[in-house]
C-alpha positions as CSV (number, residue, x, y, z in Angstrom):
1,X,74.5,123.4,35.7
2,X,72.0,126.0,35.1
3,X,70.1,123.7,32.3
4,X,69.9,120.8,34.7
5,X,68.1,122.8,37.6
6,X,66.1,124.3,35.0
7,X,65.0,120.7,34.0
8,X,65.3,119.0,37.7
9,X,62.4,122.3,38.6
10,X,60.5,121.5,35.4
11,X,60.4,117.8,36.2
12,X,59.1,118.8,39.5
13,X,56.2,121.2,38.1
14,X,55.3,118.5,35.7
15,X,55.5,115.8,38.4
16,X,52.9,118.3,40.8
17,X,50.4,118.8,38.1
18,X,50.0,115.3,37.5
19,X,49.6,114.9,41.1
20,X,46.9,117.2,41.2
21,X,45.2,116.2,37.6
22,X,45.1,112.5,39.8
23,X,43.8,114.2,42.8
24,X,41.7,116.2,40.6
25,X,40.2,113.5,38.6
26,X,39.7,111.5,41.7
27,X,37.3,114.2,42.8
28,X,35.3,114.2,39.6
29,X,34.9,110.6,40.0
30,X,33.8,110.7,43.2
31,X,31.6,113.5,42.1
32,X,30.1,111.5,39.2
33,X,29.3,108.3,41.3
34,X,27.4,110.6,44.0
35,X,25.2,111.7,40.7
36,X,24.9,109.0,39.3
37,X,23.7,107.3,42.9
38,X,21.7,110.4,43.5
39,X,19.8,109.9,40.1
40,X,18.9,105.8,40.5
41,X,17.7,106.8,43.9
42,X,15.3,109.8,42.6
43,X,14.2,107.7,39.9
44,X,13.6,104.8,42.6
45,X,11.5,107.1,44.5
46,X,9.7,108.2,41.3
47,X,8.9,104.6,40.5
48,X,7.3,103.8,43.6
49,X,5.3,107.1,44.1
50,X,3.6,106.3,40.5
51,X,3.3,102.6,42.0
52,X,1.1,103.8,44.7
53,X,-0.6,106.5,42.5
54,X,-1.7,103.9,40.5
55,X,-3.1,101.8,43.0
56,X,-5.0,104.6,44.9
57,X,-6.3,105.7,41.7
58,X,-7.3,102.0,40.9
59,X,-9.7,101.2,44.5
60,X,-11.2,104.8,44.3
61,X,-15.0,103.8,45.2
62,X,-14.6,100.8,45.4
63,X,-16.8,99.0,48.6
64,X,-16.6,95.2,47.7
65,X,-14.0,93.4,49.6
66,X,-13.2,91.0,46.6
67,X,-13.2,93.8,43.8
68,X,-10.9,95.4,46.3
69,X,-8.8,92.5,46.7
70,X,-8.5,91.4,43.2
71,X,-7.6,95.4,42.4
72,X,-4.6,95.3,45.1
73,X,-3.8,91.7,43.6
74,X,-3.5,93.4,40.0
75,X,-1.4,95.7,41.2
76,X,0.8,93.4,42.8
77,X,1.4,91.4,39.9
78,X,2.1,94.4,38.2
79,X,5.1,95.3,40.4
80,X,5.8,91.0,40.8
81,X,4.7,89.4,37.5
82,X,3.8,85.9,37.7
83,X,3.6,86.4,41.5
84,X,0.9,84.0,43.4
85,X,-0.9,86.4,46.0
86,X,-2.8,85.4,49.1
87,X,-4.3,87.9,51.5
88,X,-4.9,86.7,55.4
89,X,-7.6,88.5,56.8
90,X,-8.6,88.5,60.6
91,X,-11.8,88.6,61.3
92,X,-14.1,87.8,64.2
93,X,-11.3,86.0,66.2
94,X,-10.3,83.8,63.1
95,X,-8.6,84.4,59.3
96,X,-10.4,84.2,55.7
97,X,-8.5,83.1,53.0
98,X,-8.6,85.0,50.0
99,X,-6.3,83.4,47.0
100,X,-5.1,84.5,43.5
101,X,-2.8,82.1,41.8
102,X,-0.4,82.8,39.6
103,X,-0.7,81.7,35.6
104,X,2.4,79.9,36.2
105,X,1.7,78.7,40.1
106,X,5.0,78.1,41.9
107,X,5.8,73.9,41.6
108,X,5.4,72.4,44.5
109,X,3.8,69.3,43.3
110,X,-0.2,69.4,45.0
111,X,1.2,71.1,48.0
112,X,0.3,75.1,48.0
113,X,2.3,77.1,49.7
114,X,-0.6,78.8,51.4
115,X,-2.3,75.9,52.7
116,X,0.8,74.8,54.9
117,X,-0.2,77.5,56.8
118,X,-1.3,76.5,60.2
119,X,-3.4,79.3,62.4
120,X,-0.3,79.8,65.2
121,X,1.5,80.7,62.2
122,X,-0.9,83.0,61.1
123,X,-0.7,84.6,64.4
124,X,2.7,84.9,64.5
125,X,3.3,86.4,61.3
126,X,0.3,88.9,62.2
127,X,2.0,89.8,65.7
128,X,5.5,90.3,63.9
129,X,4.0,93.1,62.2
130,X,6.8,93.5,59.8
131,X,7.9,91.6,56.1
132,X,8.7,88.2,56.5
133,X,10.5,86.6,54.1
134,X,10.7,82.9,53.7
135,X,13.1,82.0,56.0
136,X,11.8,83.8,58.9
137,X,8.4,82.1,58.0
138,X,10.4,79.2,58.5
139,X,11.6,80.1,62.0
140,X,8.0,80.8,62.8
141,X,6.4,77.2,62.4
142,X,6.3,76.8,58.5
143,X,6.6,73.5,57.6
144,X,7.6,72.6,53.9
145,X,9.3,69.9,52.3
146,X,12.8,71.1,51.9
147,X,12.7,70.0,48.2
148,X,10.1,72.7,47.7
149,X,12.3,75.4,49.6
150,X,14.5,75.5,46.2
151,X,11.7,76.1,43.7
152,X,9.8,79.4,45.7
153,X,10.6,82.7,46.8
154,X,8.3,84.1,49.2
155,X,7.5,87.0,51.7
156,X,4.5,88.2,54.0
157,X,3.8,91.7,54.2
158,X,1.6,93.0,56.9
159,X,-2.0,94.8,56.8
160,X,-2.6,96.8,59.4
161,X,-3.2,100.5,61.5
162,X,-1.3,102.4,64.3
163,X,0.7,99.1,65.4
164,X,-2.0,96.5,64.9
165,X,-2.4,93.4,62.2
166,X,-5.6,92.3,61.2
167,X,-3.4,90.4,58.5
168,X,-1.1,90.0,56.0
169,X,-0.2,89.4,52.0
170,X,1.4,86.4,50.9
171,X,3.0,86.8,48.0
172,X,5.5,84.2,46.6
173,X,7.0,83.5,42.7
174,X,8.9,80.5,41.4
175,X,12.9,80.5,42.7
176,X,14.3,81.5,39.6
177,X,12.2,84.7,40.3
178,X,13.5,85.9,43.3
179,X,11.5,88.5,45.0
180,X,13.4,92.1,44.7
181,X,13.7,94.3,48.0
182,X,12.7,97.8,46.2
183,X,9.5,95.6,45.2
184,X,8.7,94.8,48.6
185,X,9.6,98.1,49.6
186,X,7.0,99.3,47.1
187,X,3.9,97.2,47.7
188,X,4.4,97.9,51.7
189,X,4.2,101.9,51.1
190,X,0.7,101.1,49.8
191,X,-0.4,98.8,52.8
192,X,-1.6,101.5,55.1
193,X,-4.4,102.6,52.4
194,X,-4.9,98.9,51.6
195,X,-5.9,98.5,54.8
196,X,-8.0,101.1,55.7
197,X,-9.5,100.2,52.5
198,X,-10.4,97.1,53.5
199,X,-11.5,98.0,56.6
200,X,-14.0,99.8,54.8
201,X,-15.3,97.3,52.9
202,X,-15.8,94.8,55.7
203,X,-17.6,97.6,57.9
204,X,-19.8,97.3,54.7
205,X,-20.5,94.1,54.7
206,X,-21.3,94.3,58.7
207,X,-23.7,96.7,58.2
């Protein structure tokens, strides 16, 4: 009787400890995953503060409006290889064009994405004053063959100061690259000093 309450109380300690190894373990696992989470995120962070060091250090000086924009569309690339990049500058009640195509242009037959842009959309997209990706471009008055819908991924990124657009960057890849969020994320931390810069530049060429 005495042996099997001595085993029934050892079953019980040995049932407990496993309970709290589990419980235990649990916790490290938890523990790990909130490193882990913590570490991608820092090294996120990293990644787009030497993003934007890069490009400030890269338009140091620089005064002409297309070295500026062919700088800013370097860096672009850099973050979105193979990425077709149009800037959408207001100026004097209407918008320039400024275009750099990709090595590998996005197929959409003759049609360029950029020049199914009509000047309400423009507007829109400028008054938006946020990233629009393709599908709210859509919803704005873009008109594209549907056909060509499947082969591009694209998004507009605003240019602008203290709540106003003077523009945008159109930036758009072929659909088997699809355009990643922490990219976007990246190239709009730099589009407040873009667009001072290039506010510069045209107060340059007015004078």
């Amino acid at each position: 009787m005495h042996d099997k309450l001595r085993e029934k109380r050892l079953r019980g300690m040995v049932s407990r400890l496993n309970k709290e190894r589990r419980r235990q373990a649990k916790k490290v696992d938890i523990l790990c995953n909130d490193l882990i989470a913590a570490q991608r995120s820092f090294i996120k962070s990293l990644d787009a503060i030497s993003f934007a060091a890069n490009f400030y250090e890269s338009i140091i000086g620089t005064t002409n409006l297309d070295n500026l924009l062919n700088s800013a569309c370097g860096l672009i690339r850099g973050e979105i290889p193979e990425a077709t990049v149009v800037f959408f500058l207001r100026r004097s009640g209407q918008f320039a064009m400024h275009s750099f195509e990709a090595d590998e242009p996005a197929l959409m037959g003759e049609q360029k994405l950029e020049n199914c842009f009509s000047a309400e959309l423009v507007e829109n997209i400028c008054k938006s004053n946020e990233v629009c990706s393709l599908e709210k471009m859509l919803e704005m008055g873009l008109a594209v063959s549907p056909k060509y819908l499947k082969q591009i991924s694209a998004a507009a990124v605003p240019l602008g100061q203290n709540g106003y657009s003077f523009g945008f960057v159109l930036i758009y890849v072929a659909g088997e690259n699809k355009l990643a969020s922490q990219s976007l994320k990246n190239i709009a931390m730099i589009m407040p000093g873009l667009s001072r810069a290039i506010q510069a530049c045209q107060s340059q060429l007015q004078n």
